[in-house]
PDB file of N, CA, C and O in Angstrom, chain B, residues numbered from 101:
ATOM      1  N   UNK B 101       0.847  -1.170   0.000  1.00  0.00           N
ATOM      2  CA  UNK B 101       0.000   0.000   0.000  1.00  0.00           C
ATOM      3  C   UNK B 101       0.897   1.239   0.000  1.00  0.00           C
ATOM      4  O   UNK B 101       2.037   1.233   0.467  1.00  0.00           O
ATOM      5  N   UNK B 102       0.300   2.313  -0.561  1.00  0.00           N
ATOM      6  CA  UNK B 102       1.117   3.526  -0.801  1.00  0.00           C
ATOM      7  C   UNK B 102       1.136   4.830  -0.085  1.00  0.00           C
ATOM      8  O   UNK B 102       0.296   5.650  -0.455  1.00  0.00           O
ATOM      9  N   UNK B 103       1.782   5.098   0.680  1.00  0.00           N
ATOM     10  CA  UNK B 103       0.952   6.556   1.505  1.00  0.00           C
ATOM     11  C   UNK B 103       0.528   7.696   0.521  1.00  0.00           C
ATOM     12  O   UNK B 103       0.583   7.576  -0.703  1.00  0.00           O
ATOM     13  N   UNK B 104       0.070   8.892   1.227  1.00  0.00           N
ATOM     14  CA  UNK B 104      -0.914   9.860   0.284  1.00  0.00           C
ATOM     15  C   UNK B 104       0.452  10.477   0.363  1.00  0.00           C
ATOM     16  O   UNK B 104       0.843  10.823   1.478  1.00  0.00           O
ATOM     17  N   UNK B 105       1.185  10.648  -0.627  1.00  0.00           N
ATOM     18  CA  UNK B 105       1.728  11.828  -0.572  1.00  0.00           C
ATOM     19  C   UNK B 105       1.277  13.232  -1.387  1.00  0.00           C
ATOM     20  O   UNK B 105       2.044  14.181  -1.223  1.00  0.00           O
ATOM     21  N   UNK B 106       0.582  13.365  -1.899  1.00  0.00           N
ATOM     22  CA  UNK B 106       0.010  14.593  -2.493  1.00  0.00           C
ATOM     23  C   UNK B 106      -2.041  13.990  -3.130  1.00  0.00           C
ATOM     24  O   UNK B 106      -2.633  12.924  -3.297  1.00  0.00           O
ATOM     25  N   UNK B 107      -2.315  15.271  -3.242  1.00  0.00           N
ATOM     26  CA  UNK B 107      -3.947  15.269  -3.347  1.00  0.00           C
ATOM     27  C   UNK B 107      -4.105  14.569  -4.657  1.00  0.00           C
ATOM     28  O   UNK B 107      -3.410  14.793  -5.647  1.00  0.00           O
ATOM     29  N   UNK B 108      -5.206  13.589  -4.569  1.00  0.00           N
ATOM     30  CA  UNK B 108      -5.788  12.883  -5.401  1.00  0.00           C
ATOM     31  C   UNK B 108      -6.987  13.102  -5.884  1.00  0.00           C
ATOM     32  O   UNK B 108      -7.618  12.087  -5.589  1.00  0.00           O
ATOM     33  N   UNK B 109      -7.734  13.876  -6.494  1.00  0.00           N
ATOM     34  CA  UNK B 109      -8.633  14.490  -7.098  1.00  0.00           C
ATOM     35  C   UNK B 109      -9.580  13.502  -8.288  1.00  0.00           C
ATOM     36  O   UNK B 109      -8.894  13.254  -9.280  1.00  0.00           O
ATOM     37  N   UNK B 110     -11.099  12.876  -8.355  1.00  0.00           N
ATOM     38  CA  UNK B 110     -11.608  12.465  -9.167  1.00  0.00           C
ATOM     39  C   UNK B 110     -12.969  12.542  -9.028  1.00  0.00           C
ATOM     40  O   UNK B 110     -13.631  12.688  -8.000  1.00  0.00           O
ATOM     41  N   UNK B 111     -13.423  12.394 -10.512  1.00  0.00           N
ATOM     42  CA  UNK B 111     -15.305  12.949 -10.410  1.00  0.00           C
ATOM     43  C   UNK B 111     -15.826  11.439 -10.423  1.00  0.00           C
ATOM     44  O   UNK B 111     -15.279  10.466 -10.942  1.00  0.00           O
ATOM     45  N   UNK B 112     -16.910  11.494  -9.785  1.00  0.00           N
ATOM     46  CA  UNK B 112     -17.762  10.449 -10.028  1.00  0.00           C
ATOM     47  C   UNK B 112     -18.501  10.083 -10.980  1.00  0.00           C
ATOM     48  O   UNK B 112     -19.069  11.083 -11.420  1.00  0.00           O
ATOM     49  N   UNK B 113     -18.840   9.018 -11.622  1.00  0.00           N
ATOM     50  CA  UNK B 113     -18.979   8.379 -12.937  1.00  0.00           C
ATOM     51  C   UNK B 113     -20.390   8.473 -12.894  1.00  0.00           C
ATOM     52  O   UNK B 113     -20.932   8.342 -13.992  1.00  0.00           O
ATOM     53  N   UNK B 114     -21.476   8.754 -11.471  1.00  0.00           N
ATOM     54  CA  UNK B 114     -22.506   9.245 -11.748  1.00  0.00           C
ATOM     55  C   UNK B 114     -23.001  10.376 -11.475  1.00  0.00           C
ATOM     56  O   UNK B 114     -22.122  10.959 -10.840  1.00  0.00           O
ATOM     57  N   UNK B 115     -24.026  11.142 -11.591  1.00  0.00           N
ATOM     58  CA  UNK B 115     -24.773  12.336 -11.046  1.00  0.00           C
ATOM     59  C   UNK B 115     -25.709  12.112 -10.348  1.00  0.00           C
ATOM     60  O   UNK B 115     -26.574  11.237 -10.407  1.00  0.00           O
ATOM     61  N   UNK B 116     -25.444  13.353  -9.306  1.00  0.00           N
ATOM     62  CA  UNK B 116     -26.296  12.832  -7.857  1.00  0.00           C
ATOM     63  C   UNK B 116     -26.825  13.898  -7.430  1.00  0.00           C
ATOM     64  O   UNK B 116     -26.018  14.819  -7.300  1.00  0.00           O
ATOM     65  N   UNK B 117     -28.167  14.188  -7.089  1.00  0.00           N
ATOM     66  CA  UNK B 117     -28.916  15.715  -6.633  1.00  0.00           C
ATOM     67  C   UNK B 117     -29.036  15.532  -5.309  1.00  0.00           C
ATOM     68  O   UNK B 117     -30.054  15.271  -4.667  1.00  0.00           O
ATOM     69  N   UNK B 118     -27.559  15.738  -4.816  1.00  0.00           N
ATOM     70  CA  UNK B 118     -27.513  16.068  -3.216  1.00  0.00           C
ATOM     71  C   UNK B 118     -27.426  17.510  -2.559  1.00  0.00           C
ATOM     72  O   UNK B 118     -27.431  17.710  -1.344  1.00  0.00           O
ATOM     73  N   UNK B 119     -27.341  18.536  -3.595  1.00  0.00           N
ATOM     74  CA  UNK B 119     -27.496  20.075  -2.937  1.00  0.00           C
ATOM     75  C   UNK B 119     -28.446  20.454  -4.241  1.00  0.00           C
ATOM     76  O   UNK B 119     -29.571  20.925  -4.071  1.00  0.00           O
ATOM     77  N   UNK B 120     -27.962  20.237  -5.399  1.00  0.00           N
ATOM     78  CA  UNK B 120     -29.474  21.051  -6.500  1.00  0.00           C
ATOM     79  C   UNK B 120     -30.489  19.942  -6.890  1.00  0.00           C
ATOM     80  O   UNK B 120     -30.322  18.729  -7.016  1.00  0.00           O
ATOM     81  N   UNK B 121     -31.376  20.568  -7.012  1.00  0.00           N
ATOM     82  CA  UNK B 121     -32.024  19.498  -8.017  1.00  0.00           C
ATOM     83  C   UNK B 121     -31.868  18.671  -8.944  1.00  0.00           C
ATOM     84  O   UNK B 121     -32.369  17.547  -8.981  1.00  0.00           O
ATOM     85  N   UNK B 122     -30.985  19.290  -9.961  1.00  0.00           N
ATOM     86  CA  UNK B 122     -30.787  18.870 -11.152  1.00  0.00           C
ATOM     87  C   UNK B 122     -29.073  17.535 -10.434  1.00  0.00           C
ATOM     88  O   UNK B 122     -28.234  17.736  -9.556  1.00  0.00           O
ATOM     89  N   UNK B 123     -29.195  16.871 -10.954  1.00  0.00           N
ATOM     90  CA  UNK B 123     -28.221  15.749 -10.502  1.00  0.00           C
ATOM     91  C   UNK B 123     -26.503  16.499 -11.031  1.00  0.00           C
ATOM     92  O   UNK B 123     -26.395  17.178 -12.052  1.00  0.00           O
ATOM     93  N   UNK B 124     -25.655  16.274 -10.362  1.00  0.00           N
ATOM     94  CA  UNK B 124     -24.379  16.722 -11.227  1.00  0.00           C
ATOM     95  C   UNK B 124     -23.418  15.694 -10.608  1.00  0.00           C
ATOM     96  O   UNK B 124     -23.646  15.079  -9.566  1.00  0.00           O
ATOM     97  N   UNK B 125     -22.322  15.578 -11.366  1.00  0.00           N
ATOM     98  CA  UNK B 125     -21.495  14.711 -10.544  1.00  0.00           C
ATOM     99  C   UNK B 125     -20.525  15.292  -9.482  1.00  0.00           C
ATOM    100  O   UNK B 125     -20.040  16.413  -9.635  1.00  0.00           O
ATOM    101  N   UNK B 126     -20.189  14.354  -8.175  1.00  0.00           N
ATOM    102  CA  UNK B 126     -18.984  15.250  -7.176  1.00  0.00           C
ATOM    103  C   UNK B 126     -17.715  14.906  -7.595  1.00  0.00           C
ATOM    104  O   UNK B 126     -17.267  13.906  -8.157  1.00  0.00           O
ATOM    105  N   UNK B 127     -17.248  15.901  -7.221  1.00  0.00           N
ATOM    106  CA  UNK B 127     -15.902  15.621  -7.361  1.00  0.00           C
ATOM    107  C   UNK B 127     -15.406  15.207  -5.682  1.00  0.00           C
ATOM    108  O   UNK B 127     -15.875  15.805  -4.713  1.00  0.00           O
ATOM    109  N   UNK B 128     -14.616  14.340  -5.588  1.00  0.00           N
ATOM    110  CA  UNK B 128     -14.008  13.781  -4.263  1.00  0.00           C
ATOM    111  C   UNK B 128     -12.307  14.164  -4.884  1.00  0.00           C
ATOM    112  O   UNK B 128     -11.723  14.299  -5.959  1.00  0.00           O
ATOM    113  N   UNK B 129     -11.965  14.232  -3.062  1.00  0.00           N
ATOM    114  CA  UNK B 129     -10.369  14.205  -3.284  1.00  0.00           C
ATOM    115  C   UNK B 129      -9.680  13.605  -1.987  1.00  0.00           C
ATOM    116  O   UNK B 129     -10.254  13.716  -0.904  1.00  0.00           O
ATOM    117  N   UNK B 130      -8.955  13.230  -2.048  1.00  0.00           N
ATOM    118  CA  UNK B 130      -8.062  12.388  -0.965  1.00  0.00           C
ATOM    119  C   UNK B 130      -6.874  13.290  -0.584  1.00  0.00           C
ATOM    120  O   UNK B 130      -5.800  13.363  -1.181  1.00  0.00           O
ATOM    121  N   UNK B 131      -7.278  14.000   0.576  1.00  0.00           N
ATOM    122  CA  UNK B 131      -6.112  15.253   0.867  1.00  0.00           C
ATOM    123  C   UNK B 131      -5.222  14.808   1.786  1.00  0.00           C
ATOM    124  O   UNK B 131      -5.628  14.296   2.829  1.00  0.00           O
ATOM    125  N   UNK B 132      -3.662  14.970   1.472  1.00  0.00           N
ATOM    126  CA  UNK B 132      -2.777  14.673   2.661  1.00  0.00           C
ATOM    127  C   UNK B 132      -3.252  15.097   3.950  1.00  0.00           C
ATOM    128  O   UNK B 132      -3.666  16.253   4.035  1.00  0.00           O
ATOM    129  N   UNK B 133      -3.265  14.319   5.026  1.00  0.00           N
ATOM    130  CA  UNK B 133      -3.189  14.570   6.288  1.00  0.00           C
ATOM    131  C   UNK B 133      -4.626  14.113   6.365  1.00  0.00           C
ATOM    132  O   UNK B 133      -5.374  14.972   6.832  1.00  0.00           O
ATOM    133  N   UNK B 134      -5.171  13.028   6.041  1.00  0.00           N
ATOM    134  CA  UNK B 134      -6.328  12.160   5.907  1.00  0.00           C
ATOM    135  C   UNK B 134      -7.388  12.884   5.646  1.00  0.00           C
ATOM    136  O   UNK B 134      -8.382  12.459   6.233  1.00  0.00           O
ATOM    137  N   UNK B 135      -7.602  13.973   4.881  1.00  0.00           N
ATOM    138  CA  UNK B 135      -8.877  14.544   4.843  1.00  0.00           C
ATOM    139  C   UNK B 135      -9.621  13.961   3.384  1.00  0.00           C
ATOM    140  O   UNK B 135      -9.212  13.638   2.269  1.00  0.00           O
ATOM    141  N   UNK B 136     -10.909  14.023   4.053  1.00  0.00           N
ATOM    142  CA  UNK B 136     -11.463  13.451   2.061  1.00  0.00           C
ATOM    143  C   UNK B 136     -12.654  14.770   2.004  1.00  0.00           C
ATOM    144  O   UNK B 136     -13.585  15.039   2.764  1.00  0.00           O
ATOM    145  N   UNK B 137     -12.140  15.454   0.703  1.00  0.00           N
ATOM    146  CA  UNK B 137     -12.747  17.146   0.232  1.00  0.00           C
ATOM    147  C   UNK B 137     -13.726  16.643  -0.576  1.00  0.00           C
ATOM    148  O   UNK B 137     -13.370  15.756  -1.350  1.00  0.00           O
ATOM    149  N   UNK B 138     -15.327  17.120  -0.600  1.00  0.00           N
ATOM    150  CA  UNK B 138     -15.838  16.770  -1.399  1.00  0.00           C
ATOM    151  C   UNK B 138     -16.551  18.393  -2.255  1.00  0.00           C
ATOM    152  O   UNK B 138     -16.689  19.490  -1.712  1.00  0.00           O
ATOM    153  N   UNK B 139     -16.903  17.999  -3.760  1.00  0.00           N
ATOM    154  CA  UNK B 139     -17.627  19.680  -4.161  1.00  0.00           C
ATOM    155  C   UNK B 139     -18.710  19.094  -5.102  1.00  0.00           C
ATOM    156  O   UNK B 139     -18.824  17.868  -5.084  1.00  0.00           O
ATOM    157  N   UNK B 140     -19.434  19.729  -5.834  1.00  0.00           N
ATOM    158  CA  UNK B 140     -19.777  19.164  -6.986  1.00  0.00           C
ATOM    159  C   UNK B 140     -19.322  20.052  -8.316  1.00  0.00           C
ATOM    160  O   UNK B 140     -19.172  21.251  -8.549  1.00  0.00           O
ATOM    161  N   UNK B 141     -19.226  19.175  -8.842  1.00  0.00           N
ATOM    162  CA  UNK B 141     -18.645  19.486 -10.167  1.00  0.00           C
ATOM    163  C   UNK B 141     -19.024  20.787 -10.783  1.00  0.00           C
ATOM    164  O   UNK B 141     -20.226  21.031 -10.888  1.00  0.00           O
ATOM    165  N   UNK B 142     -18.100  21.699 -11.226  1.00  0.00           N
ATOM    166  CA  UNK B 142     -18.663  23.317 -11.865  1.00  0.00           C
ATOM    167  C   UNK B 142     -18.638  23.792 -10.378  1.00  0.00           C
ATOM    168  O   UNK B 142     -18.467  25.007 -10.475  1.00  0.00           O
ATOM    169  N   UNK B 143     -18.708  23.510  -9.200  1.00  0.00           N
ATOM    170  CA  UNK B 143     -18.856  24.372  -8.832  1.00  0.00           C
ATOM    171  C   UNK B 143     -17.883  25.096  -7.548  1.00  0.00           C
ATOM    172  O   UNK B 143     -16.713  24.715  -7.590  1.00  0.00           O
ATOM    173  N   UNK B 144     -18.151  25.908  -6.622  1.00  0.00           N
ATOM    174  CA  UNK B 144     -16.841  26.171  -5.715  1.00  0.00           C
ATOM    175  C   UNK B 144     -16.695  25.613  -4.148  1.00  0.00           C
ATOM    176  O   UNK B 144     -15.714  25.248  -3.500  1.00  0.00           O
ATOM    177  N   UNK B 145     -18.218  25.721  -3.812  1.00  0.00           N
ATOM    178  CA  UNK B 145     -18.425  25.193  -2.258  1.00  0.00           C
ATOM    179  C   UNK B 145     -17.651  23.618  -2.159  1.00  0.00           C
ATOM    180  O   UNK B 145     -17.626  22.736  -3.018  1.00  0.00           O
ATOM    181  N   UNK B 146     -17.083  23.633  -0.873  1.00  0.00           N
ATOM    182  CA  UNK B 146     -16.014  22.759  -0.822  1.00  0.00           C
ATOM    183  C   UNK B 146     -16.438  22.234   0.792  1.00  0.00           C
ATOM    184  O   UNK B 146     -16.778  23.080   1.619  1.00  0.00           O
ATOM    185  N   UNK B 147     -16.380  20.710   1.163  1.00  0.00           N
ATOM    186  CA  UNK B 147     -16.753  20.291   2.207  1.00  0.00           C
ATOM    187  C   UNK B 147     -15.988  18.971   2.983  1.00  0.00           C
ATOM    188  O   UNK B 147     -16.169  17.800   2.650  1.00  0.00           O
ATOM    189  N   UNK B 148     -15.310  19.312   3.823  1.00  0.00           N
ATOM    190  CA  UNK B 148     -13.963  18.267   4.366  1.00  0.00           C
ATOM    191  C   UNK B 148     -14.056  17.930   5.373  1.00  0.00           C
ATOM    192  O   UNK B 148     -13.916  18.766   6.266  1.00  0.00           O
ATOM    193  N   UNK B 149     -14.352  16.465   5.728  1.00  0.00           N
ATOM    194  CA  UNK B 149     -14.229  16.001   7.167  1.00  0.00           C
ATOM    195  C   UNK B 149     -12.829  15.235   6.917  1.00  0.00           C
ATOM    196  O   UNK B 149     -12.120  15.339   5.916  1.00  0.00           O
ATOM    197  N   UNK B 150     -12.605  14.466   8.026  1.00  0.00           N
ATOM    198  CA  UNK B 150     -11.403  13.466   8.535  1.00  0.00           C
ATOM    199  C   UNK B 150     -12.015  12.301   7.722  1.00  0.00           C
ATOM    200  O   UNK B 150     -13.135  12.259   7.213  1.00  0.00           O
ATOM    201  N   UNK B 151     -11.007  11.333   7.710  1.00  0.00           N
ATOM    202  CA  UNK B 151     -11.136  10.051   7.208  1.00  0.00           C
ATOM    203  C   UNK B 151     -11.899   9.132   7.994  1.00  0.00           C
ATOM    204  O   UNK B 151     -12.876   8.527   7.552  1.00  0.00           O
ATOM    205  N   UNK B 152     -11.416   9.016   9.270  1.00  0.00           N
ATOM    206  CA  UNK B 152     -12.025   8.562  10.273  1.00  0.00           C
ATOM    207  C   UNK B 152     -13.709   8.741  10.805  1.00  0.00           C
ATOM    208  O   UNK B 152     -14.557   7.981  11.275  1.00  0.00           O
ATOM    209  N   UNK B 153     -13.667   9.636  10.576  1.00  0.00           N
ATOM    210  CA  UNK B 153     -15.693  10.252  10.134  1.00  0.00           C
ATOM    211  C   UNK B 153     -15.833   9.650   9.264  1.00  0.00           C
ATOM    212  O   UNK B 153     -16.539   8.761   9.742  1.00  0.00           O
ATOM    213  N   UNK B 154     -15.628   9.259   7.651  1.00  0.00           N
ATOM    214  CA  UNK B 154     -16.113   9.085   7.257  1.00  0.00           C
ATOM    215  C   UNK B 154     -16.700   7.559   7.931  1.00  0.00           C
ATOM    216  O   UNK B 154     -17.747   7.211   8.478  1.00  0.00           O
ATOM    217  N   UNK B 155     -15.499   6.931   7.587  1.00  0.00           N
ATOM    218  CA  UNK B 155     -15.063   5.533   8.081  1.00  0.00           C
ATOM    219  C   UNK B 155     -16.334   4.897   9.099  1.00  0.00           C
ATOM    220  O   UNK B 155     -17.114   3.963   8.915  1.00  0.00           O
ATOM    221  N   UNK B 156     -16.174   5.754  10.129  1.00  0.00           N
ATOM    222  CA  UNK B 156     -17.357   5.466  11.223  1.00  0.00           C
ATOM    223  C   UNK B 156     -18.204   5.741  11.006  1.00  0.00           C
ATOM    224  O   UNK B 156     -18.926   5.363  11.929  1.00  0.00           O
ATOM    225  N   UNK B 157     -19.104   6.538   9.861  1.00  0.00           N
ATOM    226  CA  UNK B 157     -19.950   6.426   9.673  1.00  0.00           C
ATOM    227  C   UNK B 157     -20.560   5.483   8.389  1.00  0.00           C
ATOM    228  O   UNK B 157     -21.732   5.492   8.014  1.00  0.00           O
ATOM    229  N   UNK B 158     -19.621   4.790   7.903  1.00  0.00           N
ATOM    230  CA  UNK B 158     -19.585   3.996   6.900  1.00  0.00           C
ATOM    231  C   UNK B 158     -20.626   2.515   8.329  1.00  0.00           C
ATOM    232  O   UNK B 158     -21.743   1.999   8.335  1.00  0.00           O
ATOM    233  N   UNK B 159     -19.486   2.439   9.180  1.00  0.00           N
ATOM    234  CA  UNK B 159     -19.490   1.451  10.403  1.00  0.00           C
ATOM    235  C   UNK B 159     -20.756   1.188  10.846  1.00  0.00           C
ATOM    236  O   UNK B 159     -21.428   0.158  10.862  1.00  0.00           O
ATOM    237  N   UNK B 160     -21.063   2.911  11.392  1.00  0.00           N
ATOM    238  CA  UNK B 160     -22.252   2.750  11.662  1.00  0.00           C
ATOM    239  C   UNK B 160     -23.796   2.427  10.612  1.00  0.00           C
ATOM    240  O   UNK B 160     -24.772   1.762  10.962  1.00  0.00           O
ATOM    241  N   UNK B 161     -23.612   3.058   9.434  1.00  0.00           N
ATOM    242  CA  UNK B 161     -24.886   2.687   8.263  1.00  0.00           C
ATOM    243  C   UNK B 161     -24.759   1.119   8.465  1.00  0.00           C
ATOM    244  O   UNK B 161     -25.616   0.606   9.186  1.00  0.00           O
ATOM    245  N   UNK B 162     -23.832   0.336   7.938  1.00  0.00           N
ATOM    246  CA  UNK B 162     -23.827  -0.985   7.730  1.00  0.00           C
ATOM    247  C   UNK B 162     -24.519  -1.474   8.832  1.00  0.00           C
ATOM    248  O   UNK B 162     -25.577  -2.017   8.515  1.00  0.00           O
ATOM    249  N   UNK B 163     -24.186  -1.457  10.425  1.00  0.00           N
ATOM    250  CA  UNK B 163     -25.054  -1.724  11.246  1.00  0.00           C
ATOM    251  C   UNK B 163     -26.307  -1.272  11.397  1.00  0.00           C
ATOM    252  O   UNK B 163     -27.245  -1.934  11.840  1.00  0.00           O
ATOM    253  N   UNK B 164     -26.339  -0.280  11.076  1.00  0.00           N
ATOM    254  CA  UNK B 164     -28.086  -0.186  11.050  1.00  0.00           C
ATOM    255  C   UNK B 164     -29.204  -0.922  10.202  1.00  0.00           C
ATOM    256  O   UNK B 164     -30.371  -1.275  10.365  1.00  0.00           O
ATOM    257  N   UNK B 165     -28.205  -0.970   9.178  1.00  0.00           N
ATOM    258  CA  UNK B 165     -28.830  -1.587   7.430  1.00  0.00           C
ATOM    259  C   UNK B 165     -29.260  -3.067   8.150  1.00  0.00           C
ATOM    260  O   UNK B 165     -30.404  -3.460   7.925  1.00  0.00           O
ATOM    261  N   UNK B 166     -28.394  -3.883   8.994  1.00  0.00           N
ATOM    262  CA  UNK B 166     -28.145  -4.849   8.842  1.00  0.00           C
ATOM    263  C   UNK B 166     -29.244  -5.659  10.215  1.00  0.00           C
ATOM    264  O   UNK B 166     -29.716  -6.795  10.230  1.00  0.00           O
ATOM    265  N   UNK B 167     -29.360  -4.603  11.194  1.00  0.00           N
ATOM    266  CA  UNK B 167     -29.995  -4.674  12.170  1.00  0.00           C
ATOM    267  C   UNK B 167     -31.705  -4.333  11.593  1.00  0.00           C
ATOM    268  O   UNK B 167     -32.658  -4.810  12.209  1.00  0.00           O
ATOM    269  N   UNK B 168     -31.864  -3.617  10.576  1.00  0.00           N
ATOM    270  CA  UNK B 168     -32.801  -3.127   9.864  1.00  0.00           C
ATOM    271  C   UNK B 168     -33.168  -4.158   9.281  1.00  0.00           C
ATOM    272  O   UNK B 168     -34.202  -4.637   9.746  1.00  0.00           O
ATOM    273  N   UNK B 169     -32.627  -4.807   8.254  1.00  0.00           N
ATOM    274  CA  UNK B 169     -33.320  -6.565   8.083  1.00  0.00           C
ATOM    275  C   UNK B 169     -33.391  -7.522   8.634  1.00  0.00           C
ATOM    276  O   UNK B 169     -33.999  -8.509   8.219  1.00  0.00           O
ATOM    277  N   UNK B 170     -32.675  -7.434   9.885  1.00  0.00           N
ATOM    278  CA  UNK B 170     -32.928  -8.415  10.205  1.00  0.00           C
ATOM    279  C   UNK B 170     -34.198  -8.394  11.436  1.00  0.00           C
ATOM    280  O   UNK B 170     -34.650  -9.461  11.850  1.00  0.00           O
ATOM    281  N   UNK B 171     -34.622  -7.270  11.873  1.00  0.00           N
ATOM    282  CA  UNK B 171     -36.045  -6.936  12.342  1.00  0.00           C
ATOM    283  C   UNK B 171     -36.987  -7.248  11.085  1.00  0.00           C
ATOM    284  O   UNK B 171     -38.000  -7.907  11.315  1.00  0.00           O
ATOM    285  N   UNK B 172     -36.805  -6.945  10.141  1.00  0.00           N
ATOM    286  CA  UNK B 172     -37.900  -7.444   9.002  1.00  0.00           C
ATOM    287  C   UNK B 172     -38.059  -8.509   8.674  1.00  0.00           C
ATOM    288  O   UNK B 172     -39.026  -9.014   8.104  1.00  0.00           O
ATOM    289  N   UNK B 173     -36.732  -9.120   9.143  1.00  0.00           N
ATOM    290  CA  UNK B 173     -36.845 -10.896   8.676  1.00  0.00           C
ATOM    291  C   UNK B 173     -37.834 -11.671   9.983  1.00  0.00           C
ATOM    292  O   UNK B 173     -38.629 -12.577   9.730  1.00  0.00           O
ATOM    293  N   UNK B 174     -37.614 -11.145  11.328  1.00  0.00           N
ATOM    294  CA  UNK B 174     -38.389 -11.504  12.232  1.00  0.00           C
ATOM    295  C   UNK B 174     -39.838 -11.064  11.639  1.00  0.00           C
ATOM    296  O   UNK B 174     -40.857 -11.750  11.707  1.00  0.00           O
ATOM    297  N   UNK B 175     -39.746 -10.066  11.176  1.00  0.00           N
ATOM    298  CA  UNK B 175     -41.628  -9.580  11.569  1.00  0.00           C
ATOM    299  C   UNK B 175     -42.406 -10.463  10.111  1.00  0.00           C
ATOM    300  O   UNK B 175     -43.620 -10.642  10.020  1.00  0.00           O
ATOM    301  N   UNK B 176     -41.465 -10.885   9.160  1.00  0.00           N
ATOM    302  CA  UNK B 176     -42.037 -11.695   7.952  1.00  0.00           C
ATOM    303  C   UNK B 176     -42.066 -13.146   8.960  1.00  0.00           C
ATOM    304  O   UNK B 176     -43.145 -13.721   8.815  1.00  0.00           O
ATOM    305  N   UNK B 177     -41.397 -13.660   9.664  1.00  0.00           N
ATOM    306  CA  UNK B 177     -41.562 -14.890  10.080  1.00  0.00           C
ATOM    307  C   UNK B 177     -42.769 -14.967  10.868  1.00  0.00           C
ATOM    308  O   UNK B 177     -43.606 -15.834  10.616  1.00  0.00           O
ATOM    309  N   UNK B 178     -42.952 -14.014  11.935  1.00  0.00           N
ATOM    310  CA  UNK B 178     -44.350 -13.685  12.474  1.00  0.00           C
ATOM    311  C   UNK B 178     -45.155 -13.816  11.673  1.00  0.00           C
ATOM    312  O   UNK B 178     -45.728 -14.904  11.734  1.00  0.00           O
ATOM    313  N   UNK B 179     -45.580 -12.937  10.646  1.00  0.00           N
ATOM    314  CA  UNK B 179     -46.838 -13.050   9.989  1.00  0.00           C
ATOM    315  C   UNK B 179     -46.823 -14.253   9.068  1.00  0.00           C
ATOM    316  O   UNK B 179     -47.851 -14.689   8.550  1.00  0.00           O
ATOM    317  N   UNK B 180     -45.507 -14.822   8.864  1.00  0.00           N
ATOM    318  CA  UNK B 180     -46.312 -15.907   7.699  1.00  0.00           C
ATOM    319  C   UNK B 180     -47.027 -17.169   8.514  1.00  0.00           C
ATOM    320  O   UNK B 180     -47.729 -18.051   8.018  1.00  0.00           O
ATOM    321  N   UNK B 181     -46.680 -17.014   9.789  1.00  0.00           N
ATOM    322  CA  UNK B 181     -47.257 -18.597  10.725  1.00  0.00           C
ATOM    323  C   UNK B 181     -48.642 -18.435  10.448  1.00  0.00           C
ATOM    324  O   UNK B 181     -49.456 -19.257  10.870  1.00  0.00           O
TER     325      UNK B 181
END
């Protein structure tokens, strides 16, 4: 594996309407000193947490997702008796 030594900058292959309506793609970047910068494409507003945020919140969705079906798998077993 390679450390970050300088910013890694790339757009996403889809478009996504997470601040306008109209869908555009983000641009992400992988900034030395673990930060990941996100913008959308064309434009200037710029938004940077730690890696570690992201990470944990990656941690936490998966557990919820996962705790989330599997309450649904109980409540389908209930009703099909």
């Amino acid at each position: 594996m390679t450390e970050l030594k300088r910013k890694v900058t790339r757009r996403t292959r889809g478009a996504y309407p997470v601040l306008y309506r109209h869908p555009e793609p983000i641009v992400v970047s992988l900034d030395v000193g673990d930060l990941l910068t996100f913008r959308a494409a064309r434009r200037r507003g710029v938004w940077t947490l730690p890696i570690d945020a992201a990470f944990r919140y990656a941690v936490r969705a998966k557990a919820f997702h996962e705790s989330t079906e599997k309450r649904r798998g109980k409540l389908t077993r209930k009703g099909g008796r």
